[in-house]
C-alpha positions as CSV (number, residue, x, y, z in Angstrom):
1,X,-4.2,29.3,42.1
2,X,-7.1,30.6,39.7
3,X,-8.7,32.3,42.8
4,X,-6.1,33.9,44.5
5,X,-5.3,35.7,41.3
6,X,-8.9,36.4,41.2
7,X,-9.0,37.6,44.6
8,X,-5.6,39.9,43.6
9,X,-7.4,41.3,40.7
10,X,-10.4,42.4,42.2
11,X,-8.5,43.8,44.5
12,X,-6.2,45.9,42.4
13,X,-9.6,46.8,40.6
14,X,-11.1,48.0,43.7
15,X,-7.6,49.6,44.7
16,X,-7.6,51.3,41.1
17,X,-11.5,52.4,41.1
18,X,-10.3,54.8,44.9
19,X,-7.0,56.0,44.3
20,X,-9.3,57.5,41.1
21,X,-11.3,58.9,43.4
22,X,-8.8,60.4,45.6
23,X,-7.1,62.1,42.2
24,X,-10.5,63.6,41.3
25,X,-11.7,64.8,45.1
26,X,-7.9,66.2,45.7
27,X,-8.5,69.3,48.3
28,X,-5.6,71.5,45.7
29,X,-4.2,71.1,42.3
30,X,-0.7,71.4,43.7
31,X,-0.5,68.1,45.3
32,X,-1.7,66.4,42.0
33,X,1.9,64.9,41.2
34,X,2.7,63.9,44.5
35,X,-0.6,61.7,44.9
36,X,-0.5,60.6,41.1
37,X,3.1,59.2,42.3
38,X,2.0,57.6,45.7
39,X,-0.7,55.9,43.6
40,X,1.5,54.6,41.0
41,X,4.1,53.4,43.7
42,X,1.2,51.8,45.5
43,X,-0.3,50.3,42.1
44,X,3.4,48.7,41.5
45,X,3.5,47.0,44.9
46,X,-0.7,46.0,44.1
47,X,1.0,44.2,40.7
48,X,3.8,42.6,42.2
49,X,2.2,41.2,45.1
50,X,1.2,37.8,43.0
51,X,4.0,37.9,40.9
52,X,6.1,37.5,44.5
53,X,3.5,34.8,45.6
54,X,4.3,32.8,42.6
55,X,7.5,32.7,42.9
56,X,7.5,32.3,46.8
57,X,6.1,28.4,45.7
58,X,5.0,28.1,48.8
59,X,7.5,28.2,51.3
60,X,9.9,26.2,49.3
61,X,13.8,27.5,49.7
62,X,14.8,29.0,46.4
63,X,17.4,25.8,45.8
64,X,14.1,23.9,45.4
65,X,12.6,25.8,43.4
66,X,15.0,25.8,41.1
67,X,15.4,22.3,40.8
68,X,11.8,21.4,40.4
69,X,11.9,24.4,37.4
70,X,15.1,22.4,36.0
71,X,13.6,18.8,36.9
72,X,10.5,19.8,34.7
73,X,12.3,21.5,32.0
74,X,14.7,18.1,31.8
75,X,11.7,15.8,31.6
76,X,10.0,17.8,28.6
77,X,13.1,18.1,26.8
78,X,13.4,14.2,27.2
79,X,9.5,13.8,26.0
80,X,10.2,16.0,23.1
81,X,13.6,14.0,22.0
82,X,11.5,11.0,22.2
83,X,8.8,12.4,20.3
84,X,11.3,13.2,17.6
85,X,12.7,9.8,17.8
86,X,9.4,8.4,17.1
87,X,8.6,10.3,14.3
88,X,12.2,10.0,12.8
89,X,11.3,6.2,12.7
90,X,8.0,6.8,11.5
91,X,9.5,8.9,8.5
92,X,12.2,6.1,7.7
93,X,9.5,3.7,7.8
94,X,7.7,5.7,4.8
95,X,10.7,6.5,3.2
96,X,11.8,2.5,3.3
97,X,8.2,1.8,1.9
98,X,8.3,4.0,-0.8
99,X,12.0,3.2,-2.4
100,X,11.0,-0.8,-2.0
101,X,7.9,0.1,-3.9
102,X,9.1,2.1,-6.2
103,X,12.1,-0.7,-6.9
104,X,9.3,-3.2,-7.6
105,X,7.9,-1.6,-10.5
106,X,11.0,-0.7,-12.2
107,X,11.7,-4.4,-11.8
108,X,8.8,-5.2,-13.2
109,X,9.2,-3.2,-16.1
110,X,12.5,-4.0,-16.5
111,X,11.7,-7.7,-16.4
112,X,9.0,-6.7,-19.2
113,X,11.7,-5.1,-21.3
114,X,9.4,-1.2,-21.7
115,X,11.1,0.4,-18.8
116,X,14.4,0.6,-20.6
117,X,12.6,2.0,-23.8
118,X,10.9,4.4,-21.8
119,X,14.0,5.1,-19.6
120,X,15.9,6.1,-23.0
121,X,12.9,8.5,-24.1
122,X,12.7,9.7,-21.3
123,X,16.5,10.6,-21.0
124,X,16.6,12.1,-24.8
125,X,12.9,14.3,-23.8
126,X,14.9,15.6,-20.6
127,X,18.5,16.9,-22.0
128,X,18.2,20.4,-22.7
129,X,20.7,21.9,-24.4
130,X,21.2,26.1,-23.9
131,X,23.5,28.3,-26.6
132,X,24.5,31.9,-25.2
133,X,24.8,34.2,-27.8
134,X,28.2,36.9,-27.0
135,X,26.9,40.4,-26.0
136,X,29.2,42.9,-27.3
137,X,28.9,46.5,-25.3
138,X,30.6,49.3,-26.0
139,X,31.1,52.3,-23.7
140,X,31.0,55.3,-25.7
């Protein structure tokens, strides 16, 4: 695959490199649009001559070719749904760990008797209380 489009490339470059030539050795200037556009229509067909043989797949029908596209697009989107299953579990599995450790020590300190003295604290250092002050404007 690497060196057919290897081989396609060199040959557009070599392709490119005379139809140069031919521009700059033209015998008048009035045929200079004419073989600028034969050289750009022969270019196109130099550029899509690889793009056709990749999609030819080598001599495989076009209904086959669509379902091997379709079969391989199907089995990534299955690897990546299991991918996110797996990591969904993993993430619950953190999460779980956390809460039951976090539940321990708040048993323990309730079990101590400080946690609720520092819960109370803790719930008088966090109310905040705002007052708004009424604006008064006046158009004049």
């Amino acid at each position: 695959m690497l060196d057919a489009l290897l081989a396609s490339l060199q040959q557009m470059s070599v392709f490119m490199i005379c139809a140069q030539a031919l521009i700059y050795f033209k015998p008048k200037g009035s045929y200079e649009k004419y073989l600028k556009l034969l050289v750009s229509a022969m270019v196109l067909v130099q550029l899509l001559g690889p793009v056709q043989a990749l999609l030819s797949g080598g001599g495989q029908s076009l209904e086959e070719r669509i379902a091997f596209y379709t079969s391989s697009f199907e089995q990534g989107m299955g690897e990546a749904a299991l991918e996110e299953y797996r990591v969904e579990q993993i993430r619950r599995q953190l999460l779980t760990s956390q809460i039951s450790a976090q539940m321990e020590t708040w048993s323990m300190e309730t079990e101590s008797g400080t946690g609720e003295e520092e819960y109370a604290e803790q719930e008088k250092v966090d109310e905040v209380r705002v007052q708004i002050d009424p604006v008064i404007v006046e158009i004049p």
